[in-house]
FISELUM-465454 format. One record per residue (C-alpha): residue in one letter; chain; x, y, z. Coordinates in steps of 0.1 Angstrom, whole numbers, plus 2048, in hexadecimal, padded with zeros to 3 digits. Example, Ala and Ser with C-alpha at 12.3 -4.5 7.8 and 13.67 -1.06 7.14 Angstrom:
(r A A (87B 7D3 84E))
(r S A (889 7F5 847))
END
This chain:
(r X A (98F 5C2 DA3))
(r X A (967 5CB DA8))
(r X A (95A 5DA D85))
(r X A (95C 602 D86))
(r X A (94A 619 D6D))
(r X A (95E 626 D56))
(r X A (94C 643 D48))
(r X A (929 654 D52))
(r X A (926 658 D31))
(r X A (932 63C D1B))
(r X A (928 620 D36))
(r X A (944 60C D30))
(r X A (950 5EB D50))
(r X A (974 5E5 D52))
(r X A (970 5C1 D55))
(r X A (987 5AB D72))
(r X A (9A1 5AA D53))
(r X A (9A7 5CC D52))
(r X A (994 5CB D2D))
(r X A (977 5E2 D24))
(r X A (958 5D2 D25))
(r X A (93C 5EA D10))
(r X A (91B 5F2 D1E))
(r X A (8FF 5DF D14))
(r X A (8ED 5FD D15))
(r X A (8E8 619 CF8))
(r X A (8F4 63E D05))
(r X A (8F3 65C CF4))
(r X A (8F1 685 CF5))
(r X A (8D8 69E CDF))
(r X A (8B8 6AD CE0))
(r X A (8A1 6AE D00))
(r X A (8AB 699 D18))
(r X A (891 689 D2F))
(r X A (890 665 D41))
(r X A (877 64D D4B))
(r X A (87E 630 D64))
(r X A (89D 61F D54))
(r X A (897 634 D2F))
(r X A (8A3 650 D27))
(r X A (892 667 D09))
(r X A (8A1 67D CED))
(r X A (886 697 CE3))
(r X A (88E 6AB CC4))
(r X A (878 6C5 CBD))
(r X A (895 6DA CA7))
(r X A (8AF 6CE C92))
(r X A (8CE 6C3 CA7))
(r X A (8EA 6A8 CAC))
(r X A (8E5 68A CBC))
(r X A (905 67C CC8))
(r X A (909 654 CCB))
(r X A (927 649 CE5))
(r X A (916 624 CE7))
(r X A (905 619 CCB))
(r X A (8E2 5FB CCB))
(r X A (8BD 5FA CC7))
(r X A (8A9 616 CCC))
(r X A (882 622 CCB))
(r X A (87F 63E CB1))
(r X A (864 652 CA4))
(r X A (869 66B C88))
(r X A (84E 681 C7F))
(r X A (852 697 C5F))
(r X A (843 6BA C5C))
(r X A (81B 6BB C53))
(r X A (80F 6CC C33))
(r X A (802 6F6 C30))
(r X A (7E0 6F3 C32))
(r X A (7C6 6FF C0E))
(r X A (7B7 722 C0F))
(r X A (792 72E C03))
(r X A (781 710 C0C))
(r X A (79E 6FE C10))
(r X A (7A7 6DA C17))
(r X A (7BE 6D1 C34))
(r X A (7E3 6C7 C35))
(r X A (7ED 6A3 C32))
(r X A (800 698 C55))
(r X A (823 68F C51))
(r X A (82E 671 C4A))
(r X A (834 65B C69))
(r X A (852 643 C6D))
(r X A (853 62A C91))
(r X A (86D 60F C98))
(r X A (86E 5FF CBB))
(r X A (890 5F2 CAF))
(r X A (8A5 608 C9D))
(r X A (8CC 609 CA0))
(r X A (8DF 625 CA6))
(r X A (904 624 C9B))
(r X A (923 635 CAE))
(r X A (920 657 C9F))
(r X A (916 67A C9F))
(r X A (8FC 685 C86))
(r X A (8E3 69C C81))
(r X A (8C0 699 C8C))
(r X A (8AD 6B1 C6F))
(r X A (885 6B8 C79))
(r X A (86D 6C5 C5E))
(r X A (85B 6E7 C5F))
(r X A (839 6E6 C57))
(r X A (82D 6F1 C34))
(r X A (821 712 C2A))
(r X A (7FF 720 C2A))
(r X A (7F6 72E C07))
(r X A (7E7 750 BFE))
(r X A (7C7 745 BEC))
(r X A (7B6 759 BD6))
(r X A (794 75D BCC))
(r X A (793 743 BAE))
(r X A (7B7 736 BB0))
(r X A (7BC 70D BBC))
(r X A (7E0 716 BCC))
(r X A (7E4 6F9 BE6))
(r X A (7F8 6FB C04))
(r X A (820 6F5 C05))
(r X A (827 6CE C11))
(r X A (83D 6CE C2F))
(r X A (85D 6C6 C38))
(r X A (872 6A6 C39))
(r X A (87F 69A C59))
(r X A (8A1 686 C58))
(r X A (8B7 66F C6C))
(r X A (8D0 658 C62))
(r X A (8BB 642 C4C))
(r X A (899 64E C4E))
(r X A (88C 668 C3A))
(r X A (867 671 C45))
(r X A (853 681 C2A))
(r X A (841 6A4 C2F))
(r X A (81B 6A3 C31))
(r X A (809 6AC C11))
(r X A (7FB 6D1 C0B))
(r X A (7D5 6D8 C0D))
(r X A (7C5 6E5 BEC))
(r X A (7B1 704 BE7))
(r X A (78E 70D BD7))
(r X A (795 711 BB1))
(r X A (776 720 B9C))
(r X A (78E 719 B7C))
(r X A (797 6F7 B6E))
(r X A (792 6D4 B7D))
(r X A (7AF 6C8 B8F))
(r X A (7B7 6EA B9A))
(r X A (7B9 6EA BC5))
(r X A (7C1 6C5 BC5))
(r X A (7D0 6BA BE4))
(r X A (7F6 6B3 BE1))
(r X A (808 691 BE8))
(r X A (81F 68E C04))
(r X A (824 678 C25))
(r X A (7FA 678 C29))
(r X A (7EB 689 C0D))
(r X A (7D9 6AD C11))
(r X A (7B6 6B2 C0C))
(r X A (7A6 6C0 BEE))
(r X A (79A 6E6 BEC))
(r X A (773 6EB BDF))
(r X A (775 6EE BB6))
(r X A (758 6FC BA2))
(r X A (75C 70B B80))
(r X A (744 711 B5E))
(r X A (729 70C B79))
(r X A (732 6E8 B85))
(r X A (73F 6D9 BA6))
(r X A (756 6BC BA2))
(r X A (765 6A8 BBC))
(r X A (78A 6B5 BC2))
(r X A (79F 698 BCD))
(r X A (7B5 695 BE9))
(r X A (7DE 68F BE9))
(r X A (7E9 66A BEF))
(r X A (804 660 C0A))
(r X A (822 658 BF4))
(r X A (839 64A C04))
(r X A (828 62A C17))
(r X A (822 621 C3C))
(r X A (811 639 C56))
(r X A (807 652 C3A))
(r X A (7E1 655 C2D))
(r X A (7CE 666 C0D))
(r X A (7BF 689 C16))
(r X A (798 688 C10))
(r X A (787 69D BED))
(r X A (778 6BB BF3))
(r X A (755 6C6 BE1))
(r X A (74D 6DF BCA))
(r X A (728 6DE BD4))
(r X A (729 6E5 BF3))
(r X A (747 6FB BF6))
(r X A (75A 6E5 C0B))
(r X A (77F 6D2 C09))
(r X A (789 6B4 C18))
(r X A (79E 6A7 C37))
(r X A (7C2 6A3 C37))
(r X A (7D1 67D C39))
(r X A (7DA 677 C5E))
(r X A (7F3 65B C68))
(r X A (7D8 644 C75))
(r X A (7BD 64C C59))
(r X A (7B2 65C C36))
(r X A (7A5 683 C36))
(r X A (780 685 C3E))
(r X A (76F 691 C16))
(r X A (759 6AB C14))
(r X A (735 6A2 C12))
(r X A (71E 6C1 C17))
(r X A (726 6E1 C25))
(r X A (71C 6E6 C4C))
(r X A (732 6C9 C50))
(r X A (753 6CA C49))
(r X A (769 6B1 C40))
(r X A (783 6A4 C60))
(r X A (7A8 69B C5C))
(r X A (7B1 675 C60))
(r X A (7BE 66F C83))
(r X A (7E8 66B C8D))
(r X A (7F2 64E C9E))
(r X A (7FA 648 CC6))
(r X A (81D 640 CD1))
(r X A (826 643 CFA))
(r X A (84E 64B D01))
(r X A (84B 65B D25))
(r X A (82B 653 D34))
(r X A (811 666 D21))
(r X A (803 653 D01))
(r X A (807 670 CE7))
(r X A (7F8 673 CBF))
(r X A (80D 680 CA6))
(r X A (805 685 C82))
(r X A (7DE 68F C7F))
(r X A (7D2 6A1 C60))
(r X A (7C6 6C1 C5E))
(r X A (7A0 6C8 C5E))
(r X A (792 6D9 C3E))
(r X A (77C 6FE C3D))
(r X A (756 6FC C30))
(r X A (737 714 C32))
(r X A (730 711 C5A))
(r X A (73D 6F4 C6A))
(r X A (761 6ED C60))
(r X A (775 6D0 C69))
(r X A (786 6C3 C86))
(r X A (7AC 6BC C84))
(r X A (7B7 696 C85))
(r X A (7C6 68C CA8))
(r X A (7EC 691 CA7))
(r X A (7EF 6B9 CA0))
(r X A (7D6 6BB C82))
(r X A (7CA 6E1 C80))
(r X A (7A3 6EA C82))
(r X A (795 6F7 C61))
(r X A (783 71A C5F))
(r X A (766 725 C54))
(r X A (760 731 C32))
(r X A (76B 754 C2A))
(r X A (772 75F C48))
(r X A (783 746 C5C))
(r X A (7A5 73E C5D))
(r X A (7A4 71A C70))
(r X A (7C6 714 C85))
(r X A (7EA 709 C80))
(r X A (7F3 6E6 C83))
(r X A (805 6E0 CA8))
(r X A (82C 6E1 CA5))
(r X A (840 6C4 CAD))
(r X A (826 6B0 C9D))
(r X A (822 6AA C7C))
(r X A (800 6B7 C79))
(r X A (7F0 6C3 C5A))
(r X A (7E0 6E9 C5B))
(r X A (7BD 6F0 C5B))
(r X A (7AD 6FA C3A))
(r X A (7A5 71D C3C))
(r X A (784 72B C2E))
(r X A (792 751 C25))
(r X A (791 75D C07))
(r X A (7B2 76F C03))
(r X A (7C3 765 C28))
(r X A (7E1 750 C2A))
(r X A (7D7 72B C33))
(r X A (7E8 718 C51))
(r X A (80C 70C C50))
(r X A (80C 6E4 C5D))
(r X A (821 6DB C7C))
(r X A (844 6D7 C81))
(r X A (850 6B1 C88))
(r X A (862 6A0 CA0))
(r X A (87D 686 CA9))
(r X A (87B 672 CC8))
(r X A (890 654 CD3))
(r X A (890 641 CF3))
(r X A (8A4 628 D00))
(r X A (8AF 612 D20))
(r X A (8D0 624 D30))
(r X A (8D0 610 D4E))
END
């Protein structure tokens, strides 16, 4: 007998034998589904179930939610952190696809270092991406006040002067490994913080005030056709020229006191721009994403 398809969905031969033959090819259902030639793409923007009929190798990216960005001078949010396999393997099974919000701004306050929230940890079967750092604040009370905060890429440090000094507020490190970058320091002196760590590279540090420090730039990955950057760190406020968001969804910072910089981009793990008001809530980082790709035919 000629072989038949057995299912649209599972892709199963009957072989001449009568015996089920299983695809070679991986099939599943979840998320947005798109194709490309002989791939089909699973986009997931949201939290939702990706259900595996035939199991193999997969593409994956996972992108974990990027960090709140510092107020009053702040520093920017630290991307989150970045996972890629070109060969991952997905079992039989239905399991949840969890995507990371990005962290919360802070309410600054005139003196106080508060930094940013770190964002949200996106999950799938085995991998675990790591939220992006939080950007830290101006402090005018105690060194190591406004310090950005660890995460996936660190967050940038907020401006610190106190007893009439500047110091050098440091910058969170990525703590959990590959695809992750420190966040750069911010400067007392010149009223500026640092860059939040992109994917690609380290947070820009603050080195005088009309030029404000950049966050370190995502990395590129193409699934449909269009090369894409994920992952950029957030750009940190100074006096009058604040910084530029890394490449990947990294937010612009603001100007001091009165600007409020911009939100990193959703559904990609950018950090949020450092915001220069004085008593405004910072930027929240950007969501993450989960996308996998396949051959289904």
């Amino acid at each position: 007998m000629p072989f038949a398809v057995l299912s649209s969905v599972q892709k199963n031969i009957v072989s001449a034998t009568g015996a089920p033959v299983p695809s070679p090819f991986v099939s599943a259902s979840g998320g947005t589904e798109t194709t490309s030639g002989s791939f089909r793409i699973h986009t997931f923007n949201s939290s939702a179930t990706l259900t595996v009929f035939t199991g193999g190798d997969v593409e994956i990216l996972a992108v974990a939610g990027g960090g709140g960005a510092g107020g009053n001078t702040g520093g920017g949010g630290g991307a989150g952190q970045l996972i890629y396999s070109a060969s991952f393997t997905l079992p039989v099974t239905a399991s949840t696809v969890t995507i990371g919000a990005g962290g919360a701004g802070t309410q600054a306050q005139s003196n106080v270092g508060t930094p940013g929230a770190n964002g949200n940890n996106t999950t799938y079967l085995t991998l675990t991406a790591n939220g992006g750092g939080g950007g830290g604040s101006y402090s005018g009370f105690s060194v190591g006040d406004g310090e950005g905060q660890n995460g996936g890429s660190g967050g940038g440090g907020g401006a610190l002067e106190t007893a009439g000094q500047q110091y050098l507020n440091p910058g969170g490190t990525a703590a959990f490994g590959a695809f992750g970058n420190a966040g750069g320091s911010g400067n007392g002196a010149q009223y500026a913080g640092g860059g939040g760590g992109g994917a690609g590279a380290a947070g820009g540090n603050a080195t005088n005030s009309s030029s404000g420090a950049a966050g370190g730039i995502g990395k590129q990955y193409d699934f449909t056709g269009t090369p894409t950057y994920y992952a950029g760190g957030g750009g940190a406020s100074s006096t009058s020229n604040p910084g530029t968001g890394g490449l990947g969804g990294g937010g612009n910072g603001g100007v001091q006191v009165t600007g409020q910089g911009t939100a990193g981009a959703a559904n990609t793990g950018g950090g949020g721009g450092g915001t220069g008001n004085l008593n405004g809530t910072s930027n929240v980082g950007g969501s993450g994403i989960v996308i996998i790709k396949y051959q289904f035919q």
